[in-house]
C-alpha positions as CSV (number, residue, x, y, z in Angstrom):
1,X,3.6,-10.4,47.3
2,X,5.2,-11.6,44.2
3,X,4.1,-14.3,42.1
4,X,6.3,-16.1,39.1
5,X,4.3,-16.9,36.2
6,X,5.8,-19.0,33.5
7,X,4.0,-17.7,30.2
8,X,2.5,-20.9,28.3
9,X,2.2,-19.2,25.1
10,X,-1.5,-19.8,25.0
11,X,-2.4,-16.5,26.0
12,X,-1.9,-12.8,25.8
13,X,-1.7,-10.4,22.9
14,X,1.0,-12.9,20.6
15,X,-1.0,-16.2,21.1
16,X,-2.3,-16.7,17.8
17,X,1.0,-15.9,16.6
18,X,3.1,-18.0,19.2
19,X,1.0,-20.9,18.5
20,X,0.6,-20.9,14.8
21,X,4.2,-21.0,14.5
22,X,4.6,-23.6,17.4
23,X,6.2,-21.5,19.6
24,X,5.1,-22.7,23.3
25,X,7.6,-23.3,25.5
26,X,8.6,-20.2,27.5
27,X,12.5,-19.2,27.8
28,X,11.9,-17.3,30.6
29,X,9.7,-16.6,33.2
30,X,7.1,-13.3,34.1
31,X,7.1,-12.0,37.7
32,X,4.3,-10.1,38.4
33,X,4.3,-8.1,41.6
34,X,3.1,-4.6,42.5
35,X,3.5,-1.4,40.5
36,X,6.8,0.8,41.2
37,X,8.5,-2.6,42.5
38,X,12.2,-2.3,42.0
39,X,13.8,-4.8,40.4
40,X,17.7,-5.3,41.5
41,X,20.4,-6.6,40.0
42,X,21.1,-10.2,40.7
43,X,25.1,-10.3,40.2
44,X,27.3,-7.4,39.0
45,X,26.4,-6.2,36.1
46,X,26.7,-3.9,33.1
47,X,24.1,-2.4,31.1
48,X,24.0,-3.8,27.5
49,X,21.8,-2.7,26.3
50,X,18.2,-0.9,26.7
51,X,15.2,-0.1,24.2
52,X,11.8,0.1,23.9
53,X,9.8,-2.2,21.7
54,X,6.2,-0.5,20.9
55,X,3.0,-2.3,20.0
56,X,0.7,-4.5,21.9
57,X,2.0,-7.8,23.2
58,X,6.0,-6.5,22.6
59,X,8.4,-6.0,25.6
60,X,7.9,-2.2,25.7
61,X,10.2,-1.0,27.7
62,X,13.0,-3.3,28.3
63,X,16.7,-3.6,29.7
64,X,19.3,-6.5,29.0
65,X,22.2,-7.0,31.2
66,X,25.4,-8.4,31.2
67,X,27.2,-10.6,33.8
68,X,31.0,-10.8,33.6
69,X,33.0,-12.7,35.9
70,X,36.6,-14.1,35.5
71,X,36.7,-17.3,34.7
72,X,32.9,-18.0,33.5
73,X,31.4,-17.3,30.2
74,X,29.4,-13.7,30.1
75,X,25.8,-14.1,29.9
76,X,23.0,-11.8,29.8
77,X,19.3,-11.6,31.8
78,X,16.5,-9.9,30.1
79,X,14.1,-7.6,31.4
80,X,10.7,-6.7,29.7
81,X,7.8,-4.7,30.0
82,X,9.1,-1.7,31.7
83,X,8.7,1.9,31.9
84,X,10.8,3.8,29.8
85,X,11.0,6.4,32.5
86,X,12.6,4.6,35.1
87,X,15.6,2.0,32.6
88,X,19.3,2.7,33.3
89,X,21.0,4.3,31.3
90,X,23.5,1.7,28.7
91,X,27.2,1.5,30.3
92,X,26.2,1.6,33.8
93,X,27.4,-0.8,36.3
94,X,25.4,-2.1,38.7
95,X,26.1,-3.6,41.9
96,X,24.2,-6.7,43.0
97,X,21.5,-5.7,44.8
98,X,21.2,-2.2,43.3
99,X,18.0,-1.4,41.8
100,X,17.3,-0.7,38.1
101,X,14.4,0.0,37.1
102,X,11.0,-0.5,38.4
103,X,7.6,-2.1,37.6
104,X,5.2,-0.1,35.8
105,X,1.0,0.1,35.2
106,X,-0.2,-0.5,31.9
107,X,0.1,2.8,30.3
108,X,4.0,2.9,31.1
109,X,5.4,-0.5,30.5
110,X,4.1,-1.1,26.9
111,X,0.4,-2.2,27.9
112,X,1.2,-5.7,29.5
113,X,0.1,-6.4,32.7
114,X,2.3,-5.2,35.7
115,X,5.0,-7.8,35.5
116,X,8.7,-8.3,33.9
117,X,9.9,-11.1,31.5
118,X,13.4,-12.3,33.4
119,X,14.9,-14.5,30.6
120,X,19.1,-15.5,30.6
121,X,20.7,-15.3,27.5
122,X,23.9,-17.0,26.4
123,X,26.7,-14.8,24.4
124,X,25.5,-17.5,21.7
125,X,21.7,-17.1,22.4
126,X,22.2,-13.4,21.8
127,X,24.3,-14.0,19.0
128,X,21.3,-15.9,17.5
129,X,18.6,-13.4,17.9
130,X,17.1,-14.8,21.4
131,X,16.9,-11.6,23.0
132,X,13.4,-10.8,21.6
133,X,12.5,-14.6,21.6
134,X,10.3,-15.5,24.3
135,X,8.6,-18.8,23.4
136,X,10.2,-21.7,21.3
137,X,9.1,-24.7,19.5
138,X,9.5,-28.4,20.6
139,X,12.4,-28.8,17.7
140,X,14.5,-26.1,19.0
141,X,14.1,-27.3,23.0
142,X,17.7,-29.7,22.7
143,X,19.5,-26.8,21.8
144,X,17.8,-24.3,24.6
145,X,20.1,-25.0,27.8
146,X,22.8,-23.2,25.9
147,X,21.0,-20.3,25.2
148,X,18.3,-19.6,27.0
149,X,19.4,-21.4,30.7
150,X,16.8,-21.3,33.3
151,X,16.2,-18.0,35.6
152,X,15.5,-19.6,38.4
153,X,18.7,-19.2,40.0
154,X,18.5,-15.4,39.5
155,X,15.3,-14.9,40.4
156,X,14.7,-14.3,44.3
157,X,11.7,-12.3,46.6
C-alpha cells in the first residue's frame, strides 16, 4: 500500500522553522510506503546528482535526476530521505521503470519516517537553489509552476 502525503509545513522536525519564515506550501509531495520499496524511474533518466544531507528534519539521503528529451526543456525530480546504501551512483542512466534506490527505516534514510520527497525541478528552479527547498511562501507561489511543477504526473503505484 502506498499513500501520497502532501507535507503542510505544520509538522515535522522544520516546522517552527518553515512557519516562522512563512514557508507553507509544499513543492512536492511525500510517499510513504513500506520499507525496502524500490522506487523506479519515471522517464529516462540520468543521475545528477546524489548527496546526503545530515541532521534531523534534512533529506538525508537523497538523489536528483535529470530528464532529457529532444525537443522539451530538461527538468529534474527529487528524491529525499533515502538510504545512503542503496543511491545510484552520479552519471548513471536509467531506464524508465528501472529501480534506484529504495525506501529506508529511520536509522538509514536520515531519521524521517519511511517515505520519499518526489519534488520536479525546472533547469531554472535548480538554478535558483530549489533543490533543497521544500516549502514556499504565499509571495513566491506565482512564480512556482516554472520551477517547482507538480509531481503528480510522475508519480504512479
Amino acid at each position: 500500500m502506498v499513500f501520497i502525503h502532501p507535507p503542510t509545513g505544520c509538522c515535522g522536525p522544520k516546522a517552527d522553522c518553515k512557519v516562522s519564515e512563512n514557508r507553507v506550501y509544499p513543492l512536492g509531495l511525500d510517499i510513504i510506503a513500506p520499507c525496502t520499496t524500490a522506487l523506479q524511474a519515471p522517464l529516462a533518466a540520468t543521475v545528477a546528482d546524489i548527496g546526503h544531507e545530515a541532521g534531523k528534519g534534512n533529506y538525508g539521503g537523497h538523489v536528483l535526476i535529470a530528464h532529457a528529451s529532444y525537443g522539451l526543456e530538461t527538468f529534474y525530480s527529487f528524491y529525499g530521505y533515502l538510504p545512503r546504501a542503496d543511491m545510484p551512483a552520479k552519471g548513471c542512466r536509467l531506464e524508465p521503470g528501472e529501480p534506484f534506490a529504495r525506501l529506508g527505516a529511520f536509522h538509514k534514510n536520515g531519521n524521517g519516517f519511511h517515505d520519499t520527497h518526489l519534488q520536479v525541478i525546472t533547469a531554472e528552479g535548480l538554478q535558483r537553489g530549489y533543490q533543497f527547498k521544500g516549502y514556499c511562501t504565499p509571495e513566491g507561489l506565482p512564480e512556482l509552476e516554472g520551477l517547482c511543477p507538480s509531481p503528480l504526473s510522475l508519480f504512479r503505484t
